[in-house]
Structure formats: C-alpha cells, structure tokens
ZABA-521039 format. One record per residue: residue in one letter; x, y, z negated of N, C-alpha, C, O in turn. Coordinates in Angstrom, 1 decimal, always signed. Layout:
residues N
A_X_Y_Z_X_Y_Z_X_Y_Z_X_Y_Z
...
***
This chain:
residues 202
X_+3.2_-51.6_+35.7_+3.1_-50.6_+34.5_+3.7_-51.3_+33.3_+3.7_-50.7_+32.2
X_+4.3_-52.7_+33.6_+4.7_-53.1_+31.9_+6.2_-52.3_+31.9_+7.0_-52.7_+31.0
X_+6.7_-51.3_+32.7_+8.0_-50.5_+31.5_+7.4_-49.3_+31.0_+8.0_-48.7_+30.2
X_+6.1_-48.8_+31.5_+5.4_-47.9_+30.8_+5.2_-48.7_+29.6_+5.9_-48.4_+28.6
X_+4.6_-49.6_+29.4_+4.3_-50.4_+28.0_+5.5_-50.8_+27.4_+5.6_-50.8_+26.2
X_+6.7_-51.1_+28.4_+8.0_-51.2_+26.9_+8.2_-50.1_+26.6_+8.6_-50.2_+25.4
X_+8.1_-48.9_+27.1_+8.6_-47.4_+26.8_+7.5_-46.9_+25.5_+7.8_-46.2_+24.5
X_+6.6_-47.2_+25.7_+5.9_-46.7_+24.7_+5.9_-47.5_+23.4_+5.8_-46.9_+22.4
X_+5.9_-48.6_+23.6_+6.1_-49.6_+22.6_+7.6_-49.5_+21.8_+7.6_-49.8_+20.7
X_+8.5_-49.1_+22.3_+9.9_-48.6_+21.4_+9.5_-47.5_+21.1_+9.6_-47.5_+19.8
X_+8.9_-46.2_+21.4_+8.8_-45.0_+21.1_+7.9_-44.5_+19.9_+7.9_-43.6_+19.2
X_+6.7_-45.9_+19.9_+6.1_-45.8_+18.7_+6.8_-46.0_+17.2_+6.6_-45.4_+16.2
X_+7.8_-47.2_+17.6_+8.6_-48.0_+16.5_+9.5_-46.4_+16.3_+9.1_-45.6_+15.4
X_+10.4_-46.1_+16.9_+11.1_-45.1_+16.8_+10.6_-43.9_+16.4_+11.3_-43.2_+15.6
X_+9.4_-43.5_+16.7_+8.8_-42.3_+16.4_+9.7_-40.9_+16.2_+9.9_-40.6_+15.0
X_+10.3_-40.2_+17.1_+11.2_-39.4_+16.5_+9.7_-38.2_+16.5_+9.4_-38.2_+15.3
X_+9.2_-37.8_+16.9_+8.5_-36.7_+16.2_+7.8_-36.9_+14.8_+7.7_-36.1_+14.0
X_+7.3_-38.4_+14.7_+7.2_-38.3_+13.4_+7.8_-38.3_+12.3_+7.4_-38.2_+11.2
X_+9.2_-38.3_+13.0_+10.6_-38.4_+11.4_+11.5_-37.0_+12.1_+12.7_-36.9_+11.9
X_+10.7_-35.9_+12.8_+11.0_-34.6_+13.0_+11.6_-34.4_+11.3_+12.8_-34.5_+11.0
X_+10.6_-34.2_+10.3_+10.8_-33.2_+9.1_+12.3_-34.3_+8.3_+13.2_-33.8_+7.6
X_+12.3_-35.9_+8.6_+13.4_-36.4_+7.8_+14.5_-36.1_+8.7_+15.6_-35.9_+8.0
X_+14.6_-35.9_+10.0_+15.7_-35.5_+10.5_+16.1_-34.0_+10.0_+17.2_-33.6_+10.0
X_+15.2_-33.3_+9.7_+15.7_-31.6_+9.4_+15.9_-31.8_+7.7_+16.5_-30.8_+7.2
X_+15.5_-32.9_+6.8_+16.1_-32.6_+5.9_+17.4_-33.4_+5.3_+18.0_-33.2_+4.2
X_+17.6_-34.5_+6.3_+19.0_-35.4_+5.9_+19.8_-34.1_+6.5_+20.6_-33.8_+5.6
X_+19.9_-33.5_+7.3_+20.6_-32.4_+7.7_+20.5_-30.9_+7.5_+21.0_-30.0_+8.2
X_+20.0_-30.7_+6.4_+19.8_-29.2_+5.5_+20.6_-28.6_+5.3_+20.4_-27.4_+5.6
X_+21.4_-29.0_+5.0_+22.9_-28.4_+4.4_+24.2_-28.6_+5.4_+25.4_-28.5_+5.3
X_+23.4_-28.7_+6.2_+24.7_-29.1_+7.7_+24.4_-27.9_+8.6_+23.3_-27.6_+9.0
X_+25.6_-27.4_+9.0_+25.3_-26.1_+10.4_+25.1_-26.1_+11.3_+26.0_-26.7_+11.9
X_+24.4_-25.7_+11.9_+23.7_-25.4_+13.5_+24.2_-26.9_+14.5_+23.7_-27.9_+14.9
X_+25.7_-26.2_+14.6_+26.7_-26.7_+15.3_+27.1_-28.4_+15.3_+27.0_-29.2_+16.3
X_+27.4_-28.7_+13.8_+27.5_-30.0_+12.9_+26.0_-31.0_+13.2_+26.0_-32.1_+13.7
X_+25.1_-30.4_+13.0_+23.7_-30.6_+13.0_+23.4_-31.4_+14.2_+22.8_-32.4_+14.2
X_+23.9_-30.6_+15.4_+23.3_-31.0_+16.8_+24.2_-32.3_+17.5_+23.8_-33.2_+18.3
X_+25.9_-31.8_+16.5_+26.3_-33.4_+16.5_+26.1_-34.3_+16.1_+26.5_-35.3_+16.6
X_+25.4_-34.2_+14.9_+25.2_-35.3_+14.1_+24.1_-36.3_+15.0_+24.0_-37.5_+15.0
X_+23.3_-35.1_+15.9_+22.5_-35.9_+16.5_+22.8_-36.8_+17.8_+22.2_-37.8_+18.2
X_+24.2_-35.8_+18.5_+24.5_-36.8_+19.5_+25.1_-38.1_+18.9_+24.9_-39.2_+19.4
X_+25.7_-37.9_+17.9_+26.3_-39.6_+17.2_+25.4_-40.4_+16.8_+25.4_-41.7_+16.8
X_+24.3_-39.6_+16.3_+23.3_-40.8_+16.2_+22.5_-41.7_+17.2_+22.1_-42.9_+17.0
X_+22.3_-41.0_+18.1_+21.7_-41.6_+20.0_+23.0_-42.3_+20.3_+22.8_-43.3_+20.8
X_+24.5_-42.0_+20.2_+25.4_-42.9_+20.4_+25.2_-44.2_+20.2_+25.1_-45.1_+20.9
X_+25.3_-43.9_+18.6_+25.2_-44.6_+17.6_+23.9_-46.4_+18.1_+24.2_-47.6_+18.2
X_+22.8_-45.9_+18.1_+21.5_-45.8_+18.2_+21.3_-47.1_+19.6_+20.7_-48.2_+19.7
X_+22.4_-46.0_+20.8_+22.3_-47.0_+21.9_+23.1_-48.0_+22.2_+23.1_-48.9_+23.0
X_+24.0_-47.7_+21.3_+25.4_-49.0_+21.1_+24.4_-50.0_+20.6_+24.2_-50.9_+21.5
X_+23.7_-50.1_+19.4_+23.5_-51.3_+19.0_+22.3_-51.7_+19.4_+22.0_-52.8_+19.0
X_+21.3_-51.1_+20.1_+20.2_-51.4_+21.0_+20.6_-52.2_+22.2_+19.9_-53.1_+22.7
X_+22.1_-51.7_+22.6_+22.5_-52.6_+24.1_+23.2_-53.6_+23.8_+22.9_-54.5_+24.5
X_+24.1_-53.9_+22.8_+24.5_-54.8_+22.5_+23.8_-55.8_+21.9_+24.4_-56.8_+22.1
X_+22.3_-56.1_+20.9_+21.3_-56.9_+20.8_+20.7_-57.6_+22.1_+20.5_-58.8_+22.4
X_+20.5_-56.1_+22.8_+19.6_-56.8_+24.4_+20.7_-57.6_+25.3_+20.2_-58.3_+26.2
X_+22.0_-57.6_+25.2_+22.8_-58.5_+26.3_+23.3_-59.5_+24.9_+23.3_-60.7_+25.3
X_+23.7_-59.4_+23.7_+23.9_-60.5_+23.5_+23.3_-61.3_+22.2_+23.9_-61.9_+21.3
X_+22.0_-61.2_+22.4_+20.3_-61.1_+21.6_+20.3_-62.9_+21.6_+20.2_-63.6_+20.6
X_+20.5_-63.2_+23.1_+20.3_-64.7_+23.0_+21.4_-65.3_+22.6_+21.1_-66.4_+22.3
X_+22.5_-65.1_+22.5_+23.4_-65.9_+22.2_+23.8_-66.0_+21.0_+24.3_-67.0_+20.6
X_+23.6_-64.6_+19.8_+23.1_-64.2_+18.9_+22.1_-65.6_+18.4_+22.5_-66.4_+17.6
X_+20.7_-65.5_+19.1_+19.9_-66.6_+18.1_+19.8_-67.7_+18.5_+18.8_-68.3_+18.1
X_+20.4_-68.3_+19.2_+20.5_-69.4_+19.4_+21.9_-70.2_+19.3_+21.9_-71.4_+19.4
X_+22.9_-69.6_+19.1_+24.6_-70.3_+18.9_+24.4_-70.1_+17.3_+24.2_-71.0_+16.5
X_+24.4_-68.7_+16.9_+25.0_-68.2_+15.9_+23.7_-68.8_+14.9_+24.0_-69.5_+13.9
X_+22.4_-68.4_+15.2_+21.1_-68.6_+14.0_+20.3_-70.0_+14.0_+19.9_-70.8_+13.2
X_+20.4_-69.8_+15.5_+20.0_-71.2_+15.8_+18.5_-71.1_+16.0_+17.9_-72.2_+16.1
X_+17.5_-69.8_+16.0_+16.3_-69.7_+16.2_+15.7_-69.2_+17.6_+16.6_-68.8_+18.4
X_+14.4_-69.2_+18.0_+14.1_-68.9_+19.1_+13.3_-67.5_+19.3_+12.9_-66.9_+18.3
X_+13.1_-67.0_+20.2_+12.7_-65.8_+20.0_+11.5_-65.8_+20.1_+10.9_-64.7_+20.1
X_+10.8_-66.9_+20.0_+9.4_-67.0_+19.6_+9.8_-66.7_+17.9_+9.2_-65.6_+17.6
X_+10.4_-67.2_+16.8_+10.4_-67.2_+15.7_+11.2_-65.6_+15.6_+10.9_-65.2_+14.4
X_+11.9_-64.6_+16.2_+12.3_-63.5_+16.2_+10.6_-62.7_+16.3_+10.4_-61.8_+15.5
X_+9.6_-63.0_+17.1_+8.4_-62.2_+17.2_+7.8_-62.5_+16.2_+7.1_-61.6_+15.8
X_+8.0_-63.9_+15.3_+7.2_-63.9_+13.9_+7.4_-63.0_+13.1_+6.6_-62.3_+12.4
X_+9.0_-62.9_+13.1_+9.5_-62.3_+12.3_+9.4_-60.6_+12.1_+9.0_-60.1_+11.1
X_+9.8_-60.1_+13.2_+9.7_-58.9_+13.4_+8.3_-58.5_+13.1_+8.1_-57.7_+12.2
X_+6.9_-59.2_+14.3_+5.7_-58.8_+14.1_+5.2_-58.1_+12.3_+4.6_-57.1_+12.0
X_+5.8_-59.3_+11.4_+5.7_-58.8_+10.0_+6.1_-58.1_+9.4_+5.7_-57.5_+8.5
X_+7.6_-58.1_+10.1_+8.5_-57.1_+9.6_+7.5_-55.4_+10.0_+7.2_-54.6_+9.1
X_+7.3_-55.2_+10.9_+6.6_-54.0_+11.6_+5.2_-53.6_+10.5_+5.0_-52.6_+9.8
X_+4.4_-54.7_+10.7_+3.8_-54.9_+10.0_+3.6_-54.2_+8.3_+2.7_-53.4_+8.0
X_+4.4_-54.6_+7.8_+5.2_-54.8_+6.4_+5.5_-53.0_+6.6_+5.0_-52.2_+5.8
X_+6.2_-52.6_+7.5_+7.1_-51.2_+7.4_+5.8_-50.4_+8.0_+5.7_-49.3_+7.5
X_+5.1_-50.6_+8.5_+3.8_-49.8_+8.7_+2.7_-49.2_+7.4_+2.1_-48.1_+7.1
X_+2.7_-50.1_+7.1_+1.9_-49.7_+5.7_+2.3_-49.5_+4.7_+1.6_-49.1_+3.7
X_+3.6_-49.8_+4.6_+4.6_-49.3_+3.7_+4.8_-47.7_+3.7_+4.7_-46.8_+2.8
X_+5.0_-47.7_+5.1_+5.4_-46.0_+4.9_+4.2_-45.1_+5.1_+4.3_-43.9_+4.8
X_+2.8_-45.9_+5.8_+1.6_-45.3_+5.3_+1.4_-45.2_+3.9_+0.2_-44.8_+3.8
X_+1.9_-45.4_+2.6_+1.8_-45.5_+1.4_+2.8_-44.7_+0.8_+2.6_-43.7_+0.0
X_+4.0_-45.1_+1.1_+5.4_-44.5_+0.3_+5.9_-43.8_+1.3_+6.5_-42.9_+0.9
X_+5.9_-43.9_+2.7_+6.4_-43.0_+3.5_+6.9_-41.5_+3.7_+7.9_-41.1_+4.4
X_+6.1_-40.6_+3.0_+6.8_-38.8_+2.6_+7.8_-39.4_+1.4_+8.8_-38.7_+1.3
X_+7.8_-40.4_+0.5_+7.7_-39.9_-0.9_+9.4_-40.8_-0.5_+10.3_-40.7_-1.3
X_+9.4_-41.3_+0.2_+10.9_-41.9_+0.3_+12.0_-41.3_+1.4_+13.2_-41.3_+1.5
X_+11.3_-40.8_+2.1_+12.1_-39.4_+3.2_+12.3_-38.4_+2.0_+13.5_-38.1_+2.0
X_+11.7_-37.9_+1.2_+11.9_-36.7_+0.4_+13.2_-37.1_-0.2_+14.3_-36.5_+0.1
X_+13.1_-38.3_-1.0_+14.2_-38.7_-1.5_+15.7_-38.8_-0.4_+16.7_-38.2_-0.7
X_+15.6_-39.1_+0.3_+16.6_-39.9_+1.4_+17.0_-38.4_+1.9_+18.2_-38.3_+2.4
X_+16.1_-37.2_+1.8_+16.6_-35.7_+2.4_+17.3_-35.7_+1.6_+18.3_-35.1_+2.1
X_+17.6_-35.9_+0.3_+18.4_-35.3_-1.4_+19.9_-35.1_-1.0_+20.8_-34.5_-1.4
X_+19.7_-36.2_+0.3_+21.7_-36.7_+0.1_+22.0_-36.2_+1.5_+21.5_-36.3_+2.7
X_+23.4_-35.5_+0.8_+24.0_-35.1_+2.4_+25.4_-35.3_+2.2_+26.2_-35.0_+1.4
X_+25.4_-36.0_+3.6_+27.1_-36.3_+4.0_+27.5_-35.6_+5.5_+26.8_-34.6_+5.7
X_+28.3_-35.8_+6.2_+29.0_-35.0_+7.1_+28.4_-35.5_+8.4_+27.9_-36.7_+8.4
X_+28.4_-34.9_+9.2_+27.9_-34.9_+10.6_+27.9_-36.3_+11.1_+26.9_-36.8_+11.7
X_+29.3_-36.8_+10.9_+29.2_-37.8_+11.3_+29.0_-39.2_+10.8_+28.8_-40.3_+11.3
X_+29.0_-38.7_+9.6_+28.4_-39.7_+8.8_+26.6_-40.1_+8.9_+26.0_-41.1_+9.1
X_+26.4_-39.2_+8.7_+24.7_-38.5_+9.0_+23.8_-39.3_+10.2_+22.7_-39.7_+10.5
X_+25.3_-39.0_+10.8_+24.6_-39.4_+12.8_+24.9_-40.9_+12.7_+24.1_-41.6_+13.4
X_+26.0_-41.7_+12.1_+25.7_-43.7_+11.9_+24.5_-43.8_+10.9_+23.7_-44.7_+10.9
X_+24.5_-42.8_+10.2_+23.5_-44.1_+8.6_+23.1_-42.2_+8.0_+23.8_-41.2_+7.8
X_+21.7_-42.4_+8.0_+20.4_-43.1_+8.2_+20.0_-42.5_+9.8_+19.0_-43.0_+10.2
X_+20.6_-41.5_+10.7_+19.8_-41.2_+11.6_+20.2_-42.2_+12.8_+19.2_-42.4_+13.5
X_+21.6_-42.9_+13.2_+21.2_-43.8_+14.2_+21.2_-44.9_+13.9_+20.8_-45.6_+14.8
X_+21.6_-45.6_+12.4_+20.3_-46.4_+11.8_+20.6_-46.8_+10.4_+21.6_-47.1_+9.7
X_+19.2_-46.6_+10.1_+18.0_-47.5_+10.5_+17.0_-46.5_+11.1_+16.0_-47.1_+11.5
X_+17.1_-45.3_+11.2_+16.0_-44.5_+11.6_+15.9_-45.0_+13.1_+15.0_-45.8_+13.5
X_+16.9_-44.5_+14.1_+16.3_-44.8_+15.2_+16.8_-46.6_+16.0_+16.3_-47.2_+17.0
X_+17.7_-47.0_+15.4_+18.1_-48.3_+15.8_+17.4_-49.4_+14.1_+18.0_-50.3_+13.4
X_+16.5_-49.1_+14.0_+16.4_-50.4_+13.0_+16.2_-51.3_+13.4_+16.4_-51.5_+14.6
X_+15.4_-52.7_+12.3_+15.6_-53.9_+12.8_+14.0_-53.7_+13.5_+13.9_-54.6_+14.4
X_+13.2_-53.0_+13.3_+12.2_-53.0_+14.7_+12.5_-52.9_+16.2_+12.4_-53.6_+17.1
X_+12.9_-51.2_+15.9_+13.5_-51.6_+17.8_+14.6_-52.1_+18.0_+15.2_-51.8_+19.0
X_+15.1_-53.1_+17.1_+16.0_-54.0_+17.8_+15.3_-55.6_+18.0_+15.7_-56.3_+18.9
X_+14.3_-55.8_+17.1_+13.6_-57.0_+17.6_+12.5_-56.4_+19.0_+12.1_-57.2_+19.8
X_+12.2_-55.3_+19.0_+11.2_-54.7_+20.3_+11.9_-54.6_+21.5_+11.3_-54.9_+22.6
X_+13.1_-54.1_+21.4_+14.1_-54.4_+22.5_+14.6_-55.7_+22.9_+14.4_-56.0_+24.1
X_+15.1_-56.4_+22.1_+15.2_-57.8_+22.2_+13.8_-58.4_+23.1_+13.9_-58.9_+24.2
X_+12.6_-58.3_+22.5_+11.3_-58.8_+22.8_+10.9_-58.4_+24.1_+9.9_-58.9_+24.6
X_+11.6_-57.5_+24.7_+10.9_-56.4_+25.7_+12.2_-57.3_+26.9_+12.0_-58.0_+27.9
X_+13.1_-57.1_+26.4_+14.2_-58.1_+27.4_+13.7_-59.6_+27.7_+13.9_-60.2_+28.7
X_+13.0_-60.2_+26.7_+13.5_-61.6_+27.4_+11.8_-61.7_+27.5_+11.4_-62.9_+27.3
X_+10.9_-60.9_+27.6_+9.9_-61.2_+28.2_+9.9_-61.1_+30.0_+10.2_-60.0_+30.7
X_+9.4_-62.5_+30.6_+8.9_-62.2_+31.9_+8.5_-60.8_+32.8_+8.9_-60.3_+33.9
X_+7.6_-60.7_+31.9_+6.9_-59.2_+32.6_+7.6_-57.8_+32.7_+7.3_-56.8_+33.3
X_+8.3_-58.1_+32.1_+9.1_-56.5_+31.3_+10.8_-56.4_+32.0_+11.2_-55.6_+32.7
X_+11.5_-57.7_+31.4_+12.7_-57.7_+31.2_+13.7_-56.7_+31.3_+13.4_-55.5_+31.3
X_+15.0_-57.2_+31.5_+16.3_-56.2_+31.4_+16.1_-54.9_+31.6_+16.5_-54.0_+30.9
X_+15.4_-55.0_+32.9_+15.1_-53.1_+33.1_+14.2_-52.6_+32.3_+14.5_-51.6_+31.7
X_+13.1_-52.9_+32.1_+11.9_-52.1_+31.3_+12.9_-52.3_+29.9_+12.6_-51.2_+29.4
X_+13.5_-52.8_+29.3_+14.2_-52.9_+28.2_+15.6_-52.0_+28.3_+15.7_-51.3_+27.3
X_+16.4_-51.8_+29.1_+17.3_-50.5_+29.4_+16.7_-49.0_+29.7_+17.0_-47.9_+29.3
X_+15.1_-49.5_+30.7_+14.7_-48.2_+30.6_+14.2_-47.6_+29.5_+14.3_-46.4_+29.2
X_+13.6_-48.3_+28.9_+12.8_-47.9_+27.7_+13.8_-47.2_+26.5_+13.5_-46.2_+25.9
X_+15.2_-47.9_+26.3_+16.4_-47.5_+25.2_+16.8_-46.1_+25.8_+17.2_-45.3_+25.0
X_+16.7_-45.7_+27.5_+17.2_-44.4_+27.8_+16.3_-43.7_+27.6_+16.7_-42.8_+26.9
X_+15.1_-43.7_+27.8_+14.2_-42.9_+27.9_+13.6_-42.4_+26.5_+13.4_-41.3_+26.3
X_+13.5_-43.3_+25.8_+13.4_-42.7_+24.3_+14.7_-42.2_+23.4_+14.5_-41.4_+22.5
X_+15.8_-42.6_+23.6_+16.6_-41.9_+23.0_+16.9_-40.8_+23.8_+17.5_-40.0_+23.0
X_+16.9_-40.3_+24.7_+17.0_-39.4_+25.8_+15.9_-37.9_+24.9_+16.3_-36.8_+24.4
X_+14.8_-38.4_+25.1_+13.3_-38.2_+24.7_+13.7_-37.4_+23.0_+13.4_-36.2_+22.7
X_+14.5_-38.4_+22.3_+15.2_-37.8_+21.3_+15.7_-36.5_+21.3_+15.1_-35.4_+21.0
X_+17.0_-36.8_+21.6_+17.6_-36.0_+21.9_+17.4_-34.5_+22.1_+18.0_-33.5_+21.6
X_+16.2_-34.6_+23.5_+16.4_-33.2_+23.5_+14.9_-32.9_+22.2_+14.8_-31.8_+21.6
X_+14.3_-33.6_+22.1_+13.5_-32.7_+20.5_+14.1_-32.4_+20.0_+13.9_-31.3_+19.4
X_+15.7_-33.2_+19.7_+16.2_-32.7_+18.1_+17.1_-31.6_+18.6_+17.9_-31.1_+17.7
X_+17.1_-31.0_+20.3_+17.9_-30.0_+20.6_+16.9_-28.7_+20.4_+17.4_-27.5_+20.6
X_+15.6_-28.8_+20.0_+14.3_-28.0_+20.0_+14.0_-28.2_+18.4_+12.9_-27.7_+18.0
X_+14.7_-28.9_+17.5_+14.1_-29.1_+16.6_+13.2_-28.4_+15.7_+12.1_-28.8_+15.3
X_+13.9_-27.1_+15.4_+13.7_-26.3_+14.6_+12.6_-25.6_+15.2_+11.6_-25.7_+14.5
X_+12.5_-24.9_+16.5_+11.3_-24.2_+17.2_+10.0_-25.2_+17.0_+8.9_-24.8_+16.6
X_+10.3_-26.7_+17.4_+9.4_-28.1_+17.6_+8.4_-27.5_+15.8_+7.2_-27.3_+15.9
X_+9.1_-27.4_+14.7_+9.0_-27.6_+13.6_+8.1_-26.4_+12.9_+7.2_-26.5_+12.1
X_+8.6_-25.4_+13.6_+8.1_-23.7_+13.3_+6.4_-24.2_+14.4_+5.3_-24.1_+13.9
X_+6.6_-24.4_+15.1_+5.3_-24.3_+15.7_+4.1_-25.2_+15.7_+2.9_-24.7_+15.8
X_+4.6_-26.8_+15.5_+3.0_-27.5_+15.1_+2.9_-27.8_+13.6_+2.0_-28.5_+13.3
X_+3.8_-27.4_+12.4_+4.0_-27.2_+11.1_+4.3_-28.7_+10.4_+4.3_-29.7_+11.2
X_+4.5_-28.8_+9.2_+4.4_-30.3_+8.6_+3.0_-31.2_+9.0_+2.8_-32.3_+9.6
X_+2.3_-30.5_+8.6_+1.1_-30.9_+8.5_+0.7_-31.7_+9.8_+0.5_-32.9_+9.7
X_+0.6_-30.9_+11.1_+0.4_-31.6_+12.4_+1.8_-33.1_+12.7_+1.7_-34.2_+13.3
X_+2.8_-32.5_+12.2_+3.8_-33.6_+12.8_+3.4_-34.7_+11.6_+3.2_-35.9_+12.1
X_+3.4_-34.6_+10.4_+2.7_-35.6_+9.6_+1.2_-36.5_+10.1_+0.7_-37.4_+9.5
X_+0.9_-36.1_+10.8_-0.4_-36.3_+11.3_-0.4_-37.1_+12.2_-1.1_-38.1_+12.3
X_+0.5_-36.6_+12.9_+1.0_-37.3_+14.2_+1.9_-38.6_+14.2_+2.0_-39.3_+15.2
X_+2.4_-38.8_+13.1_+3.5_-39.7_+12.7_+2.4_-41.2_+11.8_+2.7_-42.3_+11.6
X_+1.2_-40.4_+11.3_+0.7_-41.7_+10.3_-0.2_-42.1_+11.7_-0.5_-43.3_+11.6
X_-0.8_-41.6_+12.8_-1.7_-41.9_+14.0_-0.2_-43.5_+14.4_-0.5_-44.7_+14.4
X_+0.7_-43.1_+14.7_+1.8_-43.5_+15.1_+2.0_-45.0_+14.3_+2.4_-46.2_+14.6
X_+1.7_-44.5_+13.6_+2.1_-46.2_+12.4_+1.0_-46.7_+12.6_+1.3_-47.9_+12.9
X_-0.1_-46.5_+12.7_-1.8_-47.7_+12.9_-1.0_-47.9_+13.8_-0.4_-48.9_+13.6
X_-0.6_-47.3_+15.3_+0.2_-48.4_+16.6_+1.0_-48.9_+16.4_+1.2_-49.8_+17.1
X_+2.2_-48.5_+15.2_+3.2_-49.5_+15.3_+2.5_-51.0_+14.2_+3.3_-52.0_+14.1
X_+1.7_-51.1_+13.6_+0.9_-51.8_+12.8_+0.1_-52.8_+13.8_-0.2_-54.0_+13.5
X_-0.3_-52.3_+15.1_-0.9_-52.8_+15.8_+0.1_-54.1_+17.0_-0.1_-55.2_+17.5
X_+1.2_-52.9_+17.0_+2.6_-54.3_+17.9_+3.1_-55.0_+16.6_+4.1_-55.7_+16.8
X_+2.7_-54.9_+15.6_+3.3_-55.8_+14.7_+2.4_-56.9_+14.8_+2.9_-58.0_+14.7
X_+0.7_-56.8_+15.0_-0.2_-57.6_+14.9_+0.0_-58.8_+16.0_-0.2_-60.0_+15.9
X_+0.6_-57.7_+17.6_+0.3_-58.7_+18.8_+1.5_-59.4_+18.7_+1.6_-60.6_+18.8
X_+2.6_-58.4_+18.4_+4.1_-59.7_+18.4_+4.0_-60.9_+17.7_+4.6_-61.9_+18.1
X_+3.0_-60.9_+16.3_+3.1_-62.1_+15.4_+1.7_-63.1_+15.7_+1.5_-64.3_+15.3
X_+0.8_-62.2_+16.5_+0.5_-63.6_+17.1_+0.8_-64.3_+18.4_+0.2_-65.4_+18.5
X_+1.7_-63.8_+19.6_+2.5_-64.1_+20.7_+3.5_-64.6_+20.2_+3.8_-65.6_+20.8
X_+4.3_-64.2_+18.9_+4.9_-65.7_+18.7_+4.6_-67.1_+17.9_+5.2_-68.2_+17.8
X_+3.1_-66.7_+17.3_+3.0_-68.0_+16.7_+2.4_-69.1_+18.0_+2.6_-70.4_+18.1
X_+1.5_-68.0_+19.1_+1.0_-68.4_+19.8_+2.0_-69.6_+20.6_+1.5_-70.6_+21.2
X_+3.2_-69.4_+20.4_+4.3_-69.9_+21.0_+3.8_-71.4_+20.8_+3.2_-72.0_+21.7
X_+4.1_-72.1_+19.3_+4.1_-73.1_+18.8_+1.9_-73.5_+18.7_+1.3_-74.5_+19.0
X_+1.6_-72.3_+18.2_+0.4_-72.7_+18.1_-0.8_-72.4_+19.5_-1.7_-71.5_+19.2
X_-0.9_-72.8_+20.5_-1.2_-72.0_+21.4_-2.7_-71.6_+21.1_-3.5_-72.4_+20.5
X_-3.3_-70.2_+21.7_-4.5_-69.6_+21.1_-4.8_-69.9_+22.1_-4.1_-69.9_+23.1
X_-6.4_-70.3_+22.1_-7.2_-71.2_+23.1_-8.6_-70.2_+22.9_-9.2_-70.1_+21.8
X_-9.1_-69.2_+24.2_-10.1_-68.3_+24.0_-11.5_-68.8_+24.8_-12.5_-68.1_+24.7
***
C-alpha cells in the first residue's frame, strides 16, 4: 500500500480541489475554450518538471548542490511546514490577489497554474522523496504524478458544475482540512531527515 501513500501524499501537497476557486479566478476573463487549455498546459506543464526532478533529482543534488536527500527532507519538511500555516493565515487573502491578473491561456497554464500551484517546490521535493525511498520508489513516484495530475484534470474539466454544487464555503473547508495534512508530511519529512544524521531511538 506505500503508492497509495505516495498518491495521497502528492495530492495533499497539490490539493487541486482546494485551489478549485484560484484556478476559476486566475482564469475569469478567459473563455470556455482558452480556459480548458490553459489547463491542459498546465498538467503539461506540471508533469515535465515533476519527471524531470524524479530521474534527474540525484544528479541534481549531489554533482550540481552537493547535498543529500536526507538534507532535501529537512528542507522541504519546513518548507511544507512554513507553506501550511502560511496559507492557513494568508491563504484566501493572496489567491484573491493572484485572481486580479490575467494573461493568456498559455501563459496562465506555465505560471501560476502548472507552477507553482501544481508543480511547486513541495511536490517536487515529495516526488523526489517518494522516488528515492525504498518502500515507494520509481513507480509509486510515476504513479502518484499520473494519477494526481490526471485527477486534475478531469475536475478542472467539471470545474464550474464542481463549483456550483459544493459552493466556496465547502471547497474552502476542504482545502484548510488538507493543509493540517500537508503540515503533518511536513512534520514526518523533517524528522526522517534529521533522523538521517540524528538517529531517533524509541
């Protein structure tokens, strides 16, 4: 069952139903048509650089950075961490803003929707993390990038009905539930990598 756990563990980070209302307002002013591409470019977008991390992640931190991916789980676990209670605090009040601006479809679908919304540096350190663990590896790390951007996709082909029927309120609801778990893989990643250097003795 650990690609059920990488699957859910990117899907938390990613959250596309809870960034349902930022995806319908970076695209307000965009039509039907434009709209639905913006979203295939953004899952393009999204899986280019999710797959390219996970095959060349190690050669990445260790030629180029020179760090280990024990020190990539410090990092990220905080980073997650950090972006969890961040957007439990500022989180509507900086999507509101970020809806203000509109560019062209395909602009739309590289920056902000296939990233940082769905390719940030979380699920790129969770994918990374999900790859070069033991239990999980390459495949629970491939399956997990199809399955959630897939997962994507067709919401944001339902978006609008998605939106009309469980309202702001419920998908807002559902998205701060979502952050206490991504707050929670921020907790275990940063002590599985300190555990690295420091080992936890129970």
């Amino acid at each position: 069952m650990y690609w059920l756990e990488a699957i859910l563990s990117l899907m938390v980070i990613v959250d596309p139903i809870g960034n349902i209302p930022t995806f319908l307002g970076v695209t307000a002013d965009i039509a039907e048509e434009k709209r639905q591409r913006a979203f295939t470019v953004s899952v393009m977008v999204a899986a280019g650089i999710l797959l390219l991390f996970s095959f060349t992640g190690d050669l990445i931190l260790r030629k180029v950075f020179q760090i280990e991916i024990a020190d990539l789980q410090i990092a990220g676990g905080a980073l997650l961490l950090v972006m969890a209670i961040d957007d439990l605090v500022f989180g509507s009040r900086r999507r509101h803003n970020s809806a203000e601006e509109t560019l062209s479809a395909e602009e739309v679908g590289c920056v902000p929707l296939g990233c940082p919304l769905l390719a940030g540096p979380g699920a790129i350190v969770t994918t990374l993390t999900i790859w070069k663990n033991p239990n999980t590896g390459p495949f629970a790390a491939l399956l997990a990038i199809i399955v959630v951007l897939a997962l994507f996709r067709v919401l944001m082909y339902y978006v609008e009905d998605i939106n009309r029927l469980f309202g702001r309120l419920i998908i807002t609801a559902i998205s701060k539930v979502m952050l206490v778990f991504l707050a929670a893989i921020g907790v275990r990643m940063l002590i599985t990598g300190i555990g690295t250097y420091w080992p936890i003795t129970k």
